[in-house]
SETORMAR-783123 format. One record per residue (C-alpha): residue number from 1; residue in three letters; chain; x negated, y, z. Coordinates in steps of 0.1 Angstrom, whole numbers, plus 5000, padded with zeros to 4 digits. Last residue first. Example, Ala and Ser with C-alpha at 12.3 -4.5 7.8 and 13.67 -1.06 7.14 Angstrom:
<pts>
<pt><num>2</num><residuo>Ser</residuo><cadena>A</cadena><u>4863</u><v>4989</v><w>5071</w></pt>
<pt><num>1</num><residuo>Ala</residuo><cadena>A</cadena><u>4877</u><v>4955</v><w>5078</w></pt>
</pts>
This chain:
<pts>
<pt><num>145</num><residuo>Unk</residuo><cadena>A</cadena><u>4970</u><v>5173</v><w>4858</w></pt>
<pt><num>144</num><residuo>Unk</residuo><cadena>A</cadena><u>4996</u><v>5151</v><w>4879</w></pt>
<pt><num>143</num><residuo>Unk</residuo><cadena>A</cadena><u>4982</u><v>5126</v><w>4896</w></pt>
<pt><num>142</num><residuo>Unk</residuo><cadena>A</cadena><u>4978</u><v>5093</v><w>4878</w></pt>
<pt><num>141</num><residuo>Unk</residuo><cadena>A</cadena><u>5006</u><v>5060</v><w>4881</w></pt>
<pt><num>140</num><residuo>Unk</residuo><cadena>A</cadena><u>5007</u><v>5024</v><w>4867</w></pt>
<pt><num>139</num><residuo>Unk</residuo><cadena>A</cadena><u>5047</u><v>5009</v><w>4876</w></pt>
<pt><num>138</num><residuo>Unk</residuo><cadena>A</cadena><u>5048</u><v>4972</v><w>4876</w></pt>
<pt><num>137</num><residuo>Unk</residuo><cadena>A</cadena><u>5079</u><v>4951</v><w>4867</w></pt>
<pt><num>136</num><residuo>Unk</residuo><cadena>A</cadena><u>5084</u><v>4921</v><w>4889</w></pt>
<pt><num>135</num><residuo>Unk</residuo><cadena>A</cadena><u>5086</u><v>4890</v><w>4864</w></pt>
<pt><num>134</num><residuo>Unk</residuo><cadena>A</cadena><u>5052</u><v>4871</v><w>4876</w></pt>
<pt><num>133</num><residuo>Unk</residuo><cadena>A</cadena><u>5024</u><v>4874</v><w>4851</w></pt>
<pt><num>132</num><residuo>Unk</residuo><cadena>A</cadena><u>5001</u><v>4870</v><w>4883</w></pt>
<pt><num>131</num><residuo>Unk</residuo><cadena>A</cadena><u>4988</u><v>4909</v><w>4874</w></pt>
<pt><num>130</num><residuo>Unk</residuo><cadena>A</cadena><u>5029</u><v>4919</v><w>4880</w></pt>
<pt><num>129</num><residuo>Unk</residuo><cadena>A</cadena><u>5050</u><v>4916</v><w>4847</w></pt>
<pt><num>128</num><residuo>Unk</residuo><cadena>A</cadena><u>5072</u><v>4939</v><w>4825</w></pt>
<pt><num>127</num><residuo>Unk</residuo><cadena>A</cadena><u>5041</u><v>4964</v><w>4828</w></pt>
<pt><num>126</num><residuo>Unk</residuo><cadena>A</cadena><u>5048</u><v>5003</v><w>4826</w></pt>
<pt><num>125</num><residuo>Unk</residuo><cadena>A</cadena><u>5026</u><v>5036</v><w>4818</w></pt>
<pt><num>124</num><residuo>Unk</residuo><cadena>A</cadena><u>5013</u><v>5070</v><w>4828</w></pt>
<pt><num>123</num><residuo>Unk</residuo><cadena>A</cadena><u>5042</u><v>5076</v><w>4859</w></pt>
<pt><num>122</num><residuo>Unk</residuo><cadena>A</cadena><u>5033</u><v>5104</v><w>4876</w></pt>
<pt><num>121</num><residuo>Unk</residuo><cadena>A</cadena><u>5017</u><v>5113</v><w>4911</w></pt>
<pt><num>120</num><residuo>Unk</residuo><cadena>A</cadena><u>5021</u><v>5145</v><w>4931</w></pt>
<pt><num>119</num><residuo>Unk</residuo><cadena>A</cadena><u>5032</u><v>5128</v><w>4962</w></pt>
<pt><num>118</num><residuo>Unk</residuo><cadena>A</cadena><u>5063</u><v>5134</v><w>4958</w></pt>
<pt><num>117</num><residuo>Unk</residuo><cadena>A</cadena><u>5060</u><v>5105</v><w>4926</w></pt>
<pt><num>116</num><residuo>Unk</residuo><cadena>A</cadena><u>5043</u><v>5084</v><w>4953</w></pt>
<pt><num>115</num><residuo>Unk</residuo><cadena>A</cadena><u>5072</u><v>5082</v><w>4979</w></pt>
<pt><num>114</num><residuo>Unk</residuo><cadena>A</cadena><u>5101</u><v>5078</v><w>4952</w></pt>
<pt><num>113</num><residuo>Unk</residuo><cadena>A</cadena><u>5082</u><v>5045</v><w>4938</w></pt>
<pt><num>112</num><residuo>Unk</residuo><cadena>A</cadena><u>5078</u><v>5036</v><w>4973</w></pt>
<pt><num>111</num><residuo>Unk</residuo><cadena>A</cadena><u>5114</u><v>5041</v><w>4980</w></pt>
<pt><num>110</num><residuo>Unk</residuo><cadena>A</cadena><u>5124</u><v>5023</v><w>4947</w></pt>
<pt><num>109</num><residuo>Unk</residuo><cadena>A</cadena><u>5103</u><v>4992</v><w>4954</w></pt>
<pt><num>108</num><residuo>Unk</residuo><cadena>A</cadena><u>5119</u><v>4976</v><w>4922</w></pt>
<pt><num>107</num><residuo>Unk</residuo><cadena>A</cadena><u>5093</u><v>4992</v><w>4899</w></pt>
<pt><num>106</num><residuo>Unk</residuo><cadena>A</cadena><u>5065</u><v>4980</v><w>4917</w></pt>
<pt><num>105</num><residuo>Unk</residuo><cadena>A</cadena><u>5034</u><v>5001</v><w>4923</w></pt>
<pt><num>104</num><residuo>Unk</residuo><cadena>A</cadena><u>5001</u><v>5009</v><w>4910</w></pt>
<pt><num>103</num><residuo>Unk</residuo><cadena>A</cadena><u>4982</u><v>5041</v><w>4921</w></pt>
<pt><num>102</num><residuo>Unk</residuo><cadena>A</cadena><u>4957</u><v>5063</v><w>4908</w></pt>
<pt><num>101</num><residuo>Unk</residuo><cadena>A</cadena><u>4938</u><v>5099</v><w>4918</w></pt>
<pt><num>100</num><residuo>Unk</residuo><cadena>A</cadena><u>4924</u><v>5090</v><w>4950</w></pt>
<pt><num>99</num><residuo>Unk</residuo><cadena>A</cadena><u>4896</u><v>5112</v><w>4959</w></pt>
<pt><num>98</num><residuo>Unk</residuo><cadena>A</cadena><u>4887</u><v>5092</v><w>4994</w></pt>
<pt><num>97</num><residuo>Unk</residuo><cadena>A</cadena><u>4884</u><v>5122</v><w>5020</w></pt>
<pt><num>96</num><residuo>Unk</residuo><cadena>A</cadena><u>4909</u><v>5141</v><w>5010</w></pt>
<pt><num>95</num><residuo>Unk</residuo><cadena>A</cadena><u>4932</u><v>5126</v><w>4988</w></pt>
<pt><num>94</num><residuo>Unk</residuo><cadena>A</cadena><u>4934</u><v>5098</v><w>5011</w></pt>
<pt><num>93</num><residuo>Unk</residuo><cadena>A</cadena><u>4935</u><v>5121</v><w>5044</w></pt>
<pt><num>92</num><residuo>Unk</residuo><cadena>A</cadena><u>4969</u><v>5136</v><w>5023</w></pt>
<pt><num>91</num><residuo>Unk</residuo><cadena>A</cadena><u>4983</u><v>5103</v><w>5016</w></pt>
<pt><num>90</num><residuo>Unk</residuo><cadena>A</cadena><u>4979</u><v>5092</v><w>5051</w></pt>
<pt><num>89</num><residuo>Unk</residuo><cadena>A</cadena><u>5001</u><v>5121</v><w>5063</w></pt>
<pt><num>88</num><residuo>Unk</residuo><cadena>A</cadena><u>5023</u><v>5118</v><w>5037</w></pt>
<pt><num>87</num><residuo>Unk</residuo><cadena>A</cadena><u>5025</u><v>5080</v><w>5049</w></pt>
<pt><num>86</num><residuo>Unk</residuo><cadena>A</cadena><u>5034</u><v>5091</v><w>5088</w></pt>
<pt><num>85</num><residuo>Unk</residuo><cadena>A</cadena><u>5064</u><v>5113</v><w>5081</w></pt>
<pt><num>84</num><residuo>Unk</residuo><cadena>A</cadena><u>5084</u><v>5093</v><w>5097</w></pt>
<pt><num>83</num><residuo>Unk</residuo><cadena>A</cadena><u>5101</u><v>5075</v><w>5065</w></pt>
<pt><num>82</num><residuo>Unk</residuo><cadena>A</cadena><u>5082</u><v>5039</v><w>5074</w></pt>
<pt><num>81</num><residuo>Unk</residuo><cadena>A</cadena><u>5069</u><v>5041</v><w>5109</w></pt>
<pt><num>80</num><residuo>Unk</residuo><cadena>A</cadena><u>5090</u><v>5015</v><w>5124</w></pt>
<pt><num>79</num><residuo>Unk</residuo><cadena>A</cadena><u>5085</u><v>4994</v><w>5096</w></pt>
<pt><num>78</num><residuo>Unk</residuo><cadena>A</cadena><u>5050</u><v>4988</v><w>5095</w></pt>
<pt><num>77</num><residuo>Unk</residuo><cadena>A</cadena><u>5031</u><v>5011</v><w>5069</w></pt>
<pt><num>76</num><residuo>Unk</residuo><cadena>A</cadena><u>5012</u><v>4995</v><w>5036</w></pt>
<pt><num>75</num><residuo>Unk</residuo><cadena>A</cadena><u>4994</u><v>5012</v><w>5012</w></pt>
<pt><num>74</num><residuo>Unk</residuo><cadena>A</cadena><u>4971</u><v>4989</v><w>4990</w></pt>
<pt><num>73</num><residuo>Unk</residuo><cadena>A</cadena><u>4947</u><v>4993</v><w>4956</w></pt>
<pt><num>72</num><residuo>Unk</residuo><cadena>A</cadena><u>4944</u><v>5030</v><w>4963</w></pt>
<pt><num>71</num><residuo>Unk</residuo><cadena>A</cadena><u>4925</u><v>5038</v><w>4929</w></pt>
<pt><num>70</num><residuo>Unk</residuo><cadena>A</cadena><u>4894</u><v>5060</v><w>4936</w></pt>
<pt><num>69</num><residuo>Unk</residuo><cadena>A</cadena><u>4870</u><v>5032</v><w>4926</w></pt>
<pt><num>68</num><residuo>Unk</residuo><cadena>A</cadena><u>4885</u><v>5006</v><w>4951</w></pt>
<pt><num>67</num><residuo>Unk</residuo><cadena>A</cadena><u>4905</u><v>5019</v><w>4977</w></pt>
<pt><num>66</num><residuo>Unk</residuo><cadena>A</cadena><u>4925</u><v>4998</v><w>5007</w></pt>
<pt><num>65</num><residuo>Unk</residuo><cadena>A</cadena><u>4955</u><v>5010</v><w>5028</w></pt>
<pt><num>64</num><residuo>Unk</residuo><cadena>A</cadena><u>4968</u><v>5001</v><w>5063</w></pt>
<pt><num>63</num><residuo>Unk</residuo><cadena>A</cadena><u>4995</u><v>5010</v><w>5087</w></pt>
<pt><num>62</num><residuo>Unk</residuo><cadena>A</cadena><u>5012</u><v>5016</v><w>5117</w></pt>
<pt><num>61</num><residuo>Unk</residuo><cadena>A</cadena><u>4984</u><v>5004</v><w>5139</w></pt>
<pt><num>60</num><residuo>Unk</residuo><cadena>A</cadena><u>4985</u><v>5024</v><w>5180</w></pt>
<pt><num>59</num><residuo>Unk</residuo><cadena>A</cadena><u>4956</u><v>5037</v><w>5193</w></pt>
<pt><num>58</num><residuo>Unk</residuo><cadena>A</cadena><u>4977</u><v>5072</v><w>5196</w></pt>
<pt><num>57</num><residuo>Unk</residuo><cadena>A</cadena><u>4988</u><v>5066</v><w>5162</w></pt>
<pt><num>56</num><residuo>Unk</residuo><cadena>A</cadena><u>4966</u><v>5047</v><w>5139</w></pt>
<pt><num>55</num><residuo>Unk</residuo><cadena>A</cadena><u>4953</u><v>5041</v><w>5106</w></pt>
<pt><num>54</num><residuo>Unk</residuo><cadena>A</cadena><u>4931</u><v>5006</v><w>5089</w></pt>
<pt><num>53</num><residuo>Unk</residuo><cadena>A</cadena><u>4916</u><v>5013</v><w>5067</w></pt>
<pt><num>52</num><residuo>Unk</residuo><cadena>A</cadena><u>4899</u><v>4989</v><w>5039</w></pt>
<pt><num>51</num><residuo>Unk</residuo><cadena>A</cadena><u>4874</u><v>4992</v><w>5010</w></pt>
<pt><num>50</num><residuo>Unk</residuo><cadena>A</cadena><u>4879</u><v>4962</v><w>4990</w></pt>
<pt><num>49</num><residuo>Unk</residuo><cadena>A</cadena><u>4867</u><v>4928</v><w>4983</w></pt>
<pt><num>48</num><residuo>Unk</residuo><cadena>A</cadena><u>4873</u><v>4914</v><w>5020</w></pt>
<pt><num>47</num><residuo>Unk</residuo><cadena>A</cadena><u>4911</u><v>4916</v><w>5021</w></pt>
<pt><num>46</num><residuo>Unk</residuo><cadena>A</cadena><u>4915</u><v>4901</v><w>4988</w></pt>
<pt><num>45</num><residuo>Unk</residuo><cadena>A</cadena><u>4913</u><v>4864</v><w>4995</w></pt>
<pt><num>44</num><residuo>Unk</residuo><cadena>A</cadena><u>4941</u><v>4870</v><w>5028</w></pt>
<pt><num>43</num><residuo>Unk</residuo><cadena>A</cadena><u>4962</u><v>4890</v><w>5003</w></pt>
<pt><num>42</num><residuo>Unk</residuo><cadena>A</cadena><u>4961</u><v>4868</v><w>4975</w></pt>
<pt><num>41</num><residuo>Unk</residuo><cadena>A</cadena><u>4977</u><v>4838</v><w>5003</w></pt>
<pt><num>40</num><residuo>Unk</residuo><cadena>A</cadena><u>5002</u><v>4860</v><w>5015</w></pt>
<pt><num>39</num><residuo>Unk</residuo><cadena>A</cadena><u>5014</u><v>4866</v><w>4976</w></pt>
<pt><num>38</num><residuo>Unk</residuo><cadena>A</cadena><u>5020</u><v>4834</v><w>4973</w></pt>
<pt><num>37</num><residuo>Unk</residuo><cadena>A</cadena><u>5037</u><v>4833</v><w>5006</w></pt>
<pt><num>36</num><residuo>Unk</residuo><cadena>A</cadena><u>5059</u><v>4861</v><w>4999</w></pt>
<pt><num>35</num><residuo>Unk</residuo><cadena>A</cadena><u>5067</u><v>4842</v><w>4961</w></pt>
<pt><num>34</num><residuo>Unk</residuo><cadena>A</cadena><u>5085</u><v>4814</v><w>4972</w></pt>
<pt><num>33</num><residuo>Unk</residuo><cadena>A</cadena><u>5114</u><v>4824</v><w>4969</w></pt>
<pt><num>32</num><residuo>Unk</residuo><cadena>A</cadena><u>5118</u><v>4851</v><w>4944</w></pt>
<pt><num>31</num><residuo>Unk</residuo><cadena>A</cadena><u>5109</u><v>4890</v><w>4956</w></pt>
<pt><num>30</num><residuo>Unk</residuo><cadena>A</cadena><u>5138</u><v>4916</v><w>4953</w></pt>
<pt><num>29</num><residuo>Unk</residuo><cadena>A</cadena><u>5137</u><v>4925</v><w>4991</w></pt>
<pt><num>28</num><residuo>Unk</residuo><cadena>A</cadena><u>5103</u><v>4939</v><w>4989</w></pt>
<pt><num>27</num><residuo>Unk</residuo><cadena>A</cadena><u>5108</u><v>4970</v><w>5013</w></pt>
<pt><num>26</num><residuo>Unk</residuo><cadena>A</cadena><u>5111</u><v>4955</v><w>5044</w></pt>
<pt><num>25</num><residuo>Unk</residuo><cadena>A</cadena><u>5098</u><v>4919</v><w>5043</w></pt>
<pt><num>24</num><residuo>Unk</residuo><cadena>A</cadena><u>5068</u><v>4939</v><w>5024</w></pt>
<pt><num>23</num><residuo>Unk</residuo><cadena>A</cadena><u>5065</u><v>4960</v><w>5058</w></pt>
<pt><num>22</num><residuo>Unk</residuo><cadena>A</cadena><u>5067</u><v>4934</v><w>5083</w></pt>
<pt><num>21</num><residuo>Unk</residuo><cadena>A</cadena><u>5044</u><v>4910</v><w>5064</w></pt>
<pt><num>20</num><residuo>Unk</residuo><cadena>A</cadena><u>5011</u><v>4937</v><w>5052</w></pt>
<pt><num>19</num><residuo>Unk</residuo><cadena>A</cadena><u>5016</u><v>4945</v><w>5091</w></pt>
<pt><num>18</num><residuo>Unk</residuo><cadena>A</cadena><u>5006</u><v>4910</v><w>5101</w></pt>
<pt><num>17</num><residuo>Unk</residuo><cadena>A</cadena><u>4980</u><v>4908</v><w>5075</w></pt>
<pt><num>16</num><residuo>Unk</residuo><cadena>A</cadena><u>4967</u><v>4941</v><w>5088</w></pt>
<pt><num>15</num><residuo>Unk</residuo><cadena>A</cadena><u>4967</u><v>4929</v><w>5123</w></pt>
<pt><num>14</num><residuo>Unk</residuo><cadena>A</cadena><u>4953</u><v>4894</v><w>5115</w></pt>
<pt><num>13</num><residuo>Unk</residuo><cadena>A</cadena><u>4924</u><v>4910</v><w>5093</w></pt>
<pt><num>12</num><residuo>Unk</residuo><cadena>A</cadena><u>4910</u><v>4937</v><w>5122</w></pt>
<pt><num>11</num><residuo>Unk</residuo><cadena>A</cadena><u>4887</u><v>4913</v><w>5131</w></pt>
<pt><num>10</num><residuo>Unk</residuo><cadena>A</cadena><u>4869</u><v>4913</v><w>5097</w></pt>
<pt><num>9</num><residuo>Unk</residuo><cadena>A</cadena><u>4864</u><v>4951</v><w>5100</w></pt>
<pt><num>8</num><residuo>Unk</residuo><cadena>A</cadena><u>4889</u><v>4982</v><w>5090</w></pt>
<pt><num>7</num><residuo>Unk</residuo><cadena>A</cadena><u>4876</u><v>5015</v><w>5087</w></pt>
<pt><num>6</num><residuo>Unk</residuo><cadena>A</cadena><u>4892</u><v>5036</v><w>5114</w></pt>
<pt><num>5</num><residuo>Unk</residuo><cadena>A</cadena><u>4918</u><v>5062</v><w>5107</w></pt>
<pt><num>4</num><residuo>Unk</residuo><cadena>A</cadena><u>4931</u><v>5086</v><w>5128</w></pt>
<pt><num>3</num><residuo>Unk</residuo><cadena>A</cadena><u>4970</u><v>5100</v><w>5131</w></pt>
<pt><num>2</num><residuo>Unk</residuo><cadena>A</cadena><u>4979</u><v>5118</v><w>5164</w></pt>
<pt><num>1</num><residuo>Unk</residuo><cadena>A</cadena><u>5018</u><v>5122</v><w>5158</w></pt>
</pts>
């Protein structure tokens, strides 16, 4: 495992959109119909408002995250890579190098939710409904003091 990140350009977009679909398909089995394309749709307007990486393997994407004002806005890792020992990796260049200290998540995503409290993070509060005031529960976590 030869992890590196690169910061992510315009023309990196269709790779981390395609990733951002393999792994929510994955891990976001408790999403209505309907609402993966919504969702699609956010992602492709949000994609240029943050600070996006894009990390490899040998030259190879497994994943992507994005940071706004220390909070990591998105984590995603394709499938394949998912419970490799890839995303503690990750975490610890993005404690390093970008200062993260806050992370949203939802509730239902009980491996991610599992992932981030390993990874020194704790739960400071809870929202019945995502930021689209759709009904998936949404977890606010800090690191630990």
């Amino acid at each position: 495992m030869t992890i590196k990140m690169k910061p992510a350009i315009r023309k990196d977009d269709a790779i981390i959109i395609s990733i951002w679909e393999a792994s929510v398909r994955e891990t976001h089995d408790f999403l209505l119909p309907g609402d993966f394309e919504e969702f699609k749709i956010q992602l492709i307007k949000y994609l240029p408002l943050l600070d996006m990486q894009l990390w490899l393997d040998d030259d190879v994407p497994i994943g992507f995250s994005a940071i706004a004002n220390q909070k990591l806005e998105m984590f995603f890792i394709a499938p394949p890579y998912i419970g490799q020992g890839y995303g503690r990796s990750i975490m610890a260049h993005l404690f390093s190098d970008f200062a993260i200290k806050s992370v949203d998540v939802n509730e239902q995503n009980a491996v991610a939710v599992r992932f981030y409290l390993k990874q020194h993070f704790e739960v400071l509060s809870r929202d019945e409904r995502d930021d689209g005031g759709k009904p998936y529960p949404i977890l606010h976590l800090g690191l630990k003091a």
